[in-house]
C-alpha positions in Angstrom: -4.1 19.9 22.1 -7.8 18.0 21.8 -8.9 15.5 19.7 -9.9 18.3 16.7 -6.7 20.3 17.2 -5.2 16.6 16.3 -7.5 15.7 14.0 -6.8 19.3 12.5 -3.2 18.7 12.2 -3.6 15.8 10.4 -5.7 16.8 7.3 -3.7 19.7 6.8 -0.1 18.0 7.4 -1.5 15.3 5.0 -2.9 18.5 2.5 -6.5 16.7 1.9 -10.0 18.3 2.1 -12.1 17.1 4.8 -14.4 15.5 2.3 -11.5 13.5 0.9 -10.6 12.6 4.5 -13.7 11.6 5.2 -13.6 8.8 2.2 -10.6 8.0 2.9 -11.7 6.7 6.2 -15.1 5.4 4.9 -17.2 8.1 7.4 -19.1 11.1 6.7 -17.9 14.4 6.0 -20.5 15.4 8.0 -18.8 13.6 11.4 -15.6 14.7 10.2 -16.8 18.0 10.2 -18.0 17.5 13.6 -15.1 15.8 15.1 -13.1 18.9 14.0 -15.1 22.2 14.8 -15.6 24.5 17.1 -19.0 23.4 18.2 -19.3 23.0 22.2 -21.1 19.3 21.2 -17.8 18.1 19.6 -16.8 14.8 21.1 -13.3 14.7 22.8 -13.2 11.0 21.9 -13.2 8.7 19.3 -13.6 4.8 18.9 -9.6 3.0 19.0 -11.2 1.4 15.7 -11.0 4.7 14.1 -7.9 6.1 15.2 -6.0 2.8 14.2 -8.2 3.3 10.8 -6.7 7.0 10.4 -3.3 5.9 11.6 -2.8 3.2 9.2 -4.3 5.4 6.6 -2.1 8.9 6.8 0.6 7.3 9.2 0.3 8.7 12.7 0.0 6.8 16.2 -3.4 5.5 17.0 -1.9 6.7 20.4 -1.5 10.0 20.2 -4.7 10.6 17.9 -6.7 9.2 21.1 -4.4 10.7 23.7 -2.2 13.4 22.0 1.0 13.9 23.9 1.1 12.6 27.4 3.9 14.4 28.2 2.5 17.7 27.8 
């Protein structure tokens, strides 16, 4: 699973729009949009400031936002 699958999971496990996640987190729908698409220019990373950001905000690890599941 990448960083969009993840990302993925979490705004529709959490049931809010991308827009909504997006002001949530204080960033642009716009990178959200980008962060979570199909579009072979999609980072595969972001900053550990904004997955702690989402983490505390809709409750998953910081961890395995960045990382996913090392076991796998």
């Amino acid at each position: 699973m990448v960083l969009a699958d993840r990302l993925n999971r979490i705004i529709e496990e959490q049931n809010v729009t991308k827009k909504e996640f997006a002001e949530r987190l204080g960033i642009t729908e716009q990178y959200v949009y980008l962060l979570t698409g199909n579009a072979k220019n999609r980072p595969d990373k972001i900053a550990p400031a904004l997955a702690k950001l989402i983490a505390l905000e809709f409750g998953y690890s910081a961890e395995w936002i960045l990382y996913g599941d090392k076991d796998k």
